[in-house]
C-alpha positions as CSV (number, residue, x, y, z in Angstrom):
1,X,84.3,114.6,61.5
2,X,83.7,111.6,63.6
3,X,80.8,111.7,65.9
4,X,80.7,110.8,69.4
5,X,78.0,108.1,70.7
6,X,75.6,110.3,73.2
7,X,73.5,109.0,75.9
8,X,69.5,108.8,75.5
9,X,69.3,112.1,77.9
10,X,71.4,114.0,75.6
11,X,70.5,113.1,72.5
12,X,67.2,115.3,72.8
13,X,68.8,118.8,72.9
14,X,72.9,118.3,72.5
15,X,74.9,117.3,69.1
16,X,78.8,115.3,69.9
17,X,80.2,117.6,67.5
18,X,78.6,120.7,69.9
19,X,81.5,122.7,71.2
20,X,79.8,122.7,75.0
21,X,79.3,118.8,74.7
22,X,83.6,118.7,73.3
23,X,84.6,120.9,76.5
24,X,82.5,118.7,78.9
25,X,84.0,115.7,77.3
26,X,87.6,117.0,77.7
27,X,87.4,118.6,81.3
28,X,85.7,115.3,82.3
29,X,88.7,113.3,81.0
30,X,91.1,115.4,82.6
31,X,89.2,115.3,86.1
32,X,90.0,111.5,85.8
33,X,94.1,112.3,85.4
34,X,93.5,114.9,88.5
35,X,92.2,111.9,90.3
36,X,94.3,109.8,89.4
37,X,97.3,112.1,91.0
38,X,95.2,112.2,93.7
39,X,95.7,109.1,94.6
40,X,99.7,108.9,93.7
41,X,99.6,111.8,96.3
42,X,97.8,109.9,98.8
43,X,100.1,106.5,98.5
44,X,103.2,109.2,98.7
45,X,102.1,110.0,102.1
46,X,101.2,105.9,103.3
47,X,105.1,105.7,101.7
48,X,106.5,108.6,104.0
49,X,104.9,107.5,107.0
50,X,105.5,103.8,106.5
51,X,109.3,104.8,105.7
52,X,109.4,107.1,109.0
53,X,108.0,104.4,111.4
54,X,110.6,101.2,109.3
55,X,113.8,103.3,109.9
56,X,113.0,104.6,113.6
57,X,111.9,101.1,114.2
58,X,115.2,99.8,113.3
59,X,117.0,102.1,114.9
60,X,115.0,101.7,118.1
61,X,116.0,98.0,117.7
62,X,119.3,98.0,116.6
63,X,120.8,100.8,119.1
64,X,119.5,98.9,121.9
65,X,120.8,95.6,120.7
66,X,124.7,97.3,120.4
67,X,123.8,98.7,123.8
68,X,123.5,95.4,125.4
69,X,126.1,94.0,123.4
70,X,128.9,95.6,125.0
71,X,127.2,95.4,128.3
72,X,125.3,99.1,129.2
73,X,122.2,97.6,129.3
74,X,121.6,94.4,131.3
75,X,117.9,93.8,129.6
76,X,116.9,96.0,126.8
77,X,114.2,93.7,125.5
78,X,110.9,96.2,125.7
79,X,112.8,98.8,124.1
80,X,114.1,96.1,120.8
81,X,110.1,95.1,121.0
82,X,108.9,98.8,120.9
83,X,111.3,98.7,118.0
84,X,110.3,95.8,115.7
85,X,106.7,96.8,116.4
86,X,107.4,99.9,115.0
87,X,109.1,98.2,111.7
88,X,106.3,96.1,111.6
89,X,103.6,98.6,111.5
90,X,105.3,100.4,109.2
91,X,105.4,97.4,106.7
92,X,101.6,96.7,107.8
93,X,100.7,100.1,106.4
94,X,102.7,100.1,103.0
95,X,100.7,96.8,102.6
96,X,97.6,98.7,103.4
97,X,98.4,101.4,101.6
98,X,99.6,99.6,98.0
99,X,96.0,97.4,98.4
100,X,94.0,100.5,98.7
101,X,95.8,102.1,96.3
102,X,95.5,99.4,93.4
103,X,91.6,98.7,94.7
104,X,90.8,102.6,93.9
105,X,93.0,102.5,90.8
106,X,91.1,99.4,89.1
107,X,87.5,101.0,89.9
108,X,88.8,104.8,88.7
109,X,89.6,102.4,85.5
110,X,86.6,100.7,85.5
111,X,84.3,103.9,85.7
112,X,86.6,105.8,83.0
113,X,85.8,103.0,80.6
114,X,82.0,103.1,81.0
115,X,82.0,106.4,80.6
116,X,84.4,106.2,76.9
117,X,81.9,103.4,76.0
118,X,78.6,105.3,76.5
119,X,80.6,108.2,74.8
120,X,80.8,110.8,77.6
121,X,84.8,111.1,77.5
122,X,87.2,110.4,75.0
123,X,89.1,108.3,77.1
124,X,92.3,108.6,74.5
125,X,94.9,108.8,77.1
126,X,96.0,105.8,79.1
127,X,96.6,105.9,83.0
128,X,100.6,105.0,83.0
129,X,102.0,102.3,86.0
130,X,102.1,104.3,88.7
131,X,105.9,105.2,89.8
132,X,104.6,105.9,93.2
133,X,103.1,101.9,93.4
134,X,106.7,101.2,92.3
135,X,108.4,102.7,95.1
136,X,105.9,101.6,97.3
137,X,106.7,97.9,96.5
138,X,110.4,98.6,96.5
139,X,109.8,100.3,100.5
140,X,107.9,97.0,101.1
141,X,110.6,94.7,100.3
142,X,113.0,96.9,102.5
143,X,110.8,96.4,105.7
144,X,110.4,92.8,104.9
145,X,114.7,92.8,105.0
146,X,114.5,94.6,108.0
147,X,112.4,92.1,109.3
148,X,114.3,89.5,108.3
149,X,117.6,90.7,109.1
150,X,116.4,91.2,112.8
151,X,114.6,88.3,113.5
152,X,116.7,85.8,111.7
153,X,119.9,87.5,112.0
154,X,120.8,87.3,108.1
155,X,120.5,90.1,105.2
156,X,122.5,93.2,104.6
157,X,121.0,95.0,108.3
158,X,122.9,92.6,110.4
């Protein structure tokens, strides 16, 4: 049986291979996973409200550009801004949200491994890339192609 490395302020009264220290240990470890979710939850809802505020952004701008197109509107121009603002505040807060996101994730990291190497947690399990981070990048290169495709005129939103 292997034994765990324990702190100075345990190794007075508590043994690693004590079945109180083993269920610390393990509901410790799995309050870091919680966490971690935690946080895919939080970037879920930066991703759905950065997602709301792109597409009505864009639609803002783009109905009111095929409104004065074909001539109903003589000058739509406040309504097109009100529009791109929108797209770009929405891409402003997926960038927020992904640098929060990886800040919190690198420190939750950081405190796991002190506590595996003073012997507190097992720390067996590895945190996985976070899908959520994924689809937050992928939601971050769409705004940026909305961005493009109405201030440059080019991409696949013309």
């Amino acid at each position: 049986m292997t034994h765990l490395s324990i702190p100075p302020a345990l190794a007075e009264g508590a043994k690693a291979d004590e079945p109180s220290v083993e269920l610390a240990s393990r509901r410790t470890g799995m309050s870091f996973q919680r966490t971690r979710m935690s946080a895919d939850r939080t970037l879920m809802s930066v991703i759905r409200t950065a997602l709301s505020l792109i597409s009505f952004g864009f639609t803002i701008y783009q109905f009111f550009g095929h409104l004065h197109e074909e001539n109903v509107l003589t000058h739509a121009p406040a309504a097109r801004n009100f529009g791109s603002a929108l797209v770009y505040l929405g891409v402003g807060m997926v960038v927020a949200g992904i640098v929060f996101h990886l800040q919190f994730m690198f420190a939750l990291r950081r405190q796991r491994d002190e506590m595996r190497d003073e012997g507190l947690i097992h720390g067996e399990s590895r945190f996985p890339v976070s899908f959520t981070l994924v689809v937050a990048v992928l939601l971050l290169f769409l705004g940026l192609a909305a961005i493009a495709s109405f201030t440059f005129n080019v991409g696949p939103f013309r």
